[in-house]
N, C-alpha and C positions, 0 to 999 in steps of 0.2 A: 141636167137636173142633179141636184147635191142632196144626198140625204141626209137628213139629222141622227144619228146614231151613236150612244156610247155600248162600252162594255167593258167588264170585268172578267177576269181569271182568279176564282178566289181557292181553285185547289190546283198544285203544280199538274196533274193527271190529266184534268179537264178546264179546257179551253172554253170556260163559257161566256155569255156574252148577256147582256141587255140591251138589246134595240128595241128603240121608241118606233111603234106601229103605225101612227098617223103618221110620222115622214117615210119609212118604207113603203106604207100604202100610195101614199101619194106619189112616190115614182111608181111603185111596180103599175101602178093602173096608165101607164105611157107604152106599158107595154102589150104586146096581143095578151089574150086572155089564159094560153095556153103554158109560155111560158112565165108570166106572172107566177103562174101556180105553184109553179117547180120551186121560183124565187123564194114564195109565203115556205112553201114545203119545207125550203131550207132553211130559213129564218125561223119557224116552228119546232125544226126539230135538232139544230143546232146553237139557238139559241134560249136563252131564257127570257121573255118578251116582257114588258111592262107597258102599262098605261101614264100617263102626267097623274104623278103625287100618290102612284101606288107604290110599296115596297115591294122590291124585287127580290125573288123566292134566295134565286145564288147564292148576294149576298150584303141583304137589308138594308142597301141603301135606297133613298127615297130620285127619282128622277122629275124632270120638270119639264115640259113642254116647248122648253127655249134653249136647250139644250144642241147645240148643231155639229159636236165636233165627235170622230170617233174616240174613244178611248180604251187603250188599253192598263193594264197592270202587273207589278211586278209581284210574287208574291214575295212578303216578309211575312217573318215570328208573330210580328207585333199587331198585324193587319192590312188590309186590303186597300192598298194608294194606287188611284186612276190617274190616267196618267194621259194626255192630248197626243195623239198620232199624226191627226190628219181628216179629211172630208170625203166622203164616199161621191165616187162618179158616178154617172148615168154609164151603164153597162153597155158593150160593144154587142148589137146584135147582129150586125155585117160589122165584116172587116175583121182585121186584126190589132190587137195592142204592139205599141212601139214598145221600142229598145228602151229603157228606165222605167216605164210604167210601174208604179208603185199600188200592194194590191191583198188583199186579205185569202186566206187560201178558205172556200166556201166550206170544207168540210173538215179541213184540219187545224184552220184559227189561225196557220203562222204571217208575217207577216213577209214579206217579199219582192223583189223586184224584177222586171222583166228582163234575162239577156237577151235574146233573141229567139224567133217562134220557128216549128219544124211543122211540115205539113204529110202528113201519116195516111194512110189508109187503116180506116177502123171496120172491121168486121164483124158487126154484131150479127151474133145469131139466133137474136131475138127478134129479130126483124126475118119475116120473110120475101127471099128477093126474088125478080125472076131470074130466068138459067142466063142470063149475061152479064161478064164482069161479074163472075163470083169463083172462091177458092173450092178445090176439090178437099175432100176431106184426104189427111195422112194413112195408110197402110195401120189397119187395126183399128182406128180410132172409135169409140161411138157415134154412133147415128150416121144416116147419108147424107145428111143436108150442105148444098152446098149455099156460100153465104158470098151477097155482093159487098165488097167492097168501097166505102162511102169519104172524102177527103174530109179532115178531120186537122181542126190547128190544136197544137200542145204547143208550151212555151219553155225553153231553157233557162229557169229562174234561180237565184240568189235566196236564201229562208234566211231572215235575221237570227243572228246566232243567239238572242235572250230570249228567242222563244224556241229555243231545240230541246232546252228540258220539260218545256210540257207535252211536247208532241212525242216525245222519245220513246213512250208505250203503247203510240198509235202507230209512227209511221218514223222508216226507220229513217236518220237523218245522216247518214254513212252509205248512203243505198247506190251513188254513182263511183263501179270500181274500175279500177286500169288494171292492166298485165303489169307489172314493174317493171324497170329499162337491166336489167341482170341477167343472169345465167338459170337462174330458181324460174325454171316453167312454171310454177304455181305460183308465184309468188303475186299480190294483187296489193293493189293501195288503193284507196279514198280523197275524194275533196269533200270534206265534206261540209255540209248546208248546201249542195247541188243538187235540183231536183229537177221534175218533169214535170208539168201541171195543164189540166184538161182547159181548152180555153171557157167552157160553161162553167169551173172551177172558180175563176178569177172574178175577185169583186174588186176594183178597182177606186182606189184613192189618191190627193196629191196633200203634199206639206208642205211647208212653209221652210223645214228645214234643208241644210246644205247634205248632209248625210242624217237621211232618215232613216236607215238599215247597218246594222252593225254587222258585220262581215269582213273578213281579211283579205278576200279579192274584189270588195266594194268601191275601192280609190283608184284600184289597179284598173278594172274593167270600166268604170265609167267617171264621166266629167261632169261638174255641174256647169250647166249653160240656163240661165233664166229665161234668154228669150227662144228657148226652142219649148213646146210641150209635147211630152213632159220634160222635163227642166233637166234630165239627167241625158247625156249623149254617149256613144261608145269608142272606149282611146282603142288606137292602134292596137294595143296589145290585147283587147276582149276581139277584135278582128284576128287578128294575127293565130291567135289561140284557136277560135272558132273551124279557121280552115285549115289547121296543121293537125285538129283531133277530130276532125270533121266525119273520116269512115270509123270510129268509136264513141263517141258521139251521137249521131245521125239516128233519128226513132221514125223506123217506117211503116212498121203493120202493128196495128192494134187492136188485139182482140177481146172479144166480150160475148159473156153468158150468162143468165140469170138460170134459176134453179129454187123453187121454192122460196120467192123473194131475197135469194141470195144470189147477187150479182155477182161477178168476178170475171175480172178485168187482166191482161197479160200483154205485159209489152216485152219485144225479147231486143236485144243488143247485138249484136257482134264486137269481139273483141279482139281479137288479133288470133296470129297464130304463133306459135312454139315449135323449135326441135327437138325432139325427144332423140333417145339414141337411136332408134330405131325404126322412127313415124315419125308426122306431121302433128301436135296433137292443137288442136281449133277451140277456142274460149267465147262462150257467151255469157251473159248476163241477163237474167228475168224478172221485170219487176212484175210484182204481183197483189193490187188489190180487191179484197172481198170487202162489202158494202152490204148490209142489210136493208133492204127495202121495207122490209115491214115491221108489224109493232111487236113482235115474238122477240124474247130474249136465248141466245142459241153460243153457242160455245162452238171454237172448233176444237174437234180430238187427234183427227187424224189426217197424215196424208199418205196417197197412193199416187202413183209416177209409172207412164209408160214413156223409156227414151229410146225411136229407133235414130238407128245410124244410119247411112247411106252405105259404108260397109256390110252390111245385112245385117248389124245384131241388135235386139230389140233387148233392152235393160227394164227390170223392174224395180223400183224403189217403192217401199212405206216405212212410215215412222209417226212416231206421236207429232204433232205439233205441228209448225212452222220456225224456223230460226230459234228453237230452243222455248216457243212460248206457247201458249192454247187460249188465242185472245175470246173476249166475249164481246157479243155485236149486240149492242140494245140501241133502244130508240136517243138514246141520250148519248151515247159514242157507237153511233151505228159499224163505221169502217176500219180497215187495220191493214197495213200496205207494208209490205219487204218485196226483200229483193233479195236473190239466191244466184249460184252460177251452174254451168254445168259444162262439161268439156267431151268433145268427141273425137277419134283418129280419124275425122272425115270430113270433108269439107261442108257438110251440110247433114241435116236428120230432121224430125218431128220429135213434139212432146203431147202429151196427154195426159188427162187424170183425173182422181175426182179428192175432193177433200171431204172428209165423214162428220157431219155434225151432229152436234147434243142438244138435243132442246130441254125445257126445264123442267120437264116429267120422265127424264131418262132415256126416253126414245131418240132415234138415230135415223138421221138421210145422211143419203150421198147429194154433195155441190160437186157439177160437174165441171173439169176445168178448160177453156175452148182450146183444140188441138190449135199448136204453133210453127211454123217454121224455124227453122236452125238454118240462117243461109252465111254465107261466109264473103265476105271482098279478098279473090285470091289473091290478086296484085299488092295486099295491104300488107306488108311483111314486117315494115321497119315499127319498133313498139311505141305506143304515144307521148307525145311531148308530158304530156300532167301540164301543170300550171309552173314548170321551170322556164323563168322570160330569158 
């Protein structure tokens, strides 16, 4: 089933969208009743919705009922030119998306292509599981709840690089780093437009075009082949790549906590290790996003960090912010997603914490962040290839 849907971006910030309701409705009701809902939820509150031959709030342009192609736009000075993408698919409700899959990110607008999918264990702790097959809580952490364990597809996707300056104040687009191949123990680099994306995330579409994604390892990683679907297939070298960075790379626990309808999501990395003069010292990477579930506008102020080590020593970090920022989560850019690092003299530790938010009357809660593993591949010594063929 093909839905009919355009959309616009008419401010660099926000990614918004008009989609025609009668063709949304008319897939989502294909599907159970349950997650329809979620679908409408998403389309409601990340888009800006119109009816045939009403003006749309965004940005005044008039839509028409015969309309069937997605559209996006770029912004210019001058105004707001839509621009034909591509047709939206009927959504994977089993199974997984292939290698090329071409595909709209649900909550962050960009556009993007499938490399290949990682299958993760997610531990929501919003779920209550019973006592098997679930993780103990870390030494110190809040609460005793122990939480199952559930398999969970993420996909290793490509972000078109003309849509990274609207997304760049939501979600960082630099966020997948390596150890550098040198002597600089700290020293980290980036690919970036490399991301992680929740397979519920992915609204999938195809083009007509030969390169429908503008990206710098888009020709490298994939081939167009017409008669495979989707039309794009994976060269040797998105293989090659795939299993030489594969232990930094690899996204296996994924955790999750709501809090006062503030969700927040943690995926952690392994990164290699380092020798220091005198220690082993161990690099991870965390991505981390908060998601507002409901219709309150809230700010984050602050954060709090407990890191123990498998050494014995329990660290505490706070500070203003996230990455230098204090994003605001309303119903209109509800999420806001980075990624930070952290290193220990150990081969493994937990994390914990809570972040302090503002709501719009001054008052303050704590979001609480779900304790994580820090686990290490000690065999993994040699540093990762990056994208050097």
């Amino acid at each position: 089933m093909r839905v009919s849907v355009a959309a616009c971006y008419p401010a660099p910030t926000k990614m918004a969208a008009c989609a025609l309701r009668r063709g949304l409705l008319s897939t989502f009701s294909k599907y159970n009743k349950k997650h329809a809902h979620r679908l409408l939820s998403v389309a409601d509150s990340r888009f800006e919705t119109y009816r045939p031959q009403m003006e749309c709030r965004a940005c005044g342009m008039y839509g028409v009922a015969q309309q069937r192609r997605f559209m996006s736009s770029r912004n210019r000075p001058e105004g707001k030119v839509l621009e034909t993408v591509g047709v939206f698919e009927a959504l994977k409700q089993h199974g997984k998306y292939e290698t090329g899959q071409l595909f709209l990110h649900s909550v962050f607008g960009y556009r993007g292509i499938v490399l290949f999918p990682w299958h993760a264990r997610l531990y929501d702790r919003d779920i209550t599981p019973p006592m098997s097959d679930s993780k103990p809580e870390p030494p110190g952490a809040h609460g005793s709840k122990e939480v199952k364990g559930k398999t969970h597809t993420y996909y290793q996707v490509l972000i078109d690089t003309r849509d990274c300056p609207h997304i760049s104040q939501r979600s960082q687009t630099e966020a997948v780093t390596f150890l550098a191949n040198h002597d600089d123990s700290r020293a980290l680099y980036a690919i970036p437009g490399l991301d992680y994306v929740s397979h519920e995330d992915i609204l999938p579409y195809n083009s007509a075009e030969q390169i429908p994604i503008q990206h710098e390892l888009f020709e490298r990683f994939l081939m167009y082949n017409p008669a495979k679907s989707p039309p794009f297939i994976a060269r040797d070298t998105l293989k090659a790549w795939q299993e030489k960075n594969h232990p930094w790379l690899e996204l296996s626990d994924v955790h999750r906590e709501t809090t006062e309808n503030i969700r927040v999501t943690v995926i952690p990395f392994y990164m290699g290790m380092r020798e220091g003069q005198n220690s082993h010292v161990y690099w991870w990477r965390y991505c981390i996003r908060l998601e507002n579930m409901g219709n309150e506008v809230v700010q984050l102020r602050e954060r709090h960090w407990r890191i123990f080590s498998l050494s014995g020593t329990l660290e505490t970090v706070r500070g203003r912010g996230v990455v230098g920022r204090e994003p605001v989560l309303s119903k209109e850019q509800p999420a806001f997603q980075y990624s930070s690092h952290v290193s220990l003299q150990a081969p493994s530790g937990h994390m914990w914490g809570t972040f302090r938010i503002e709501r719009t009357d001054g008052s303050h809660f704590d979001v609480r962040i779900p304790p994580f593993s820090l686990e290490s591949n000690k065999d993994d010594k040699a540093p990762p290839a990056g994208y050097t063929f």
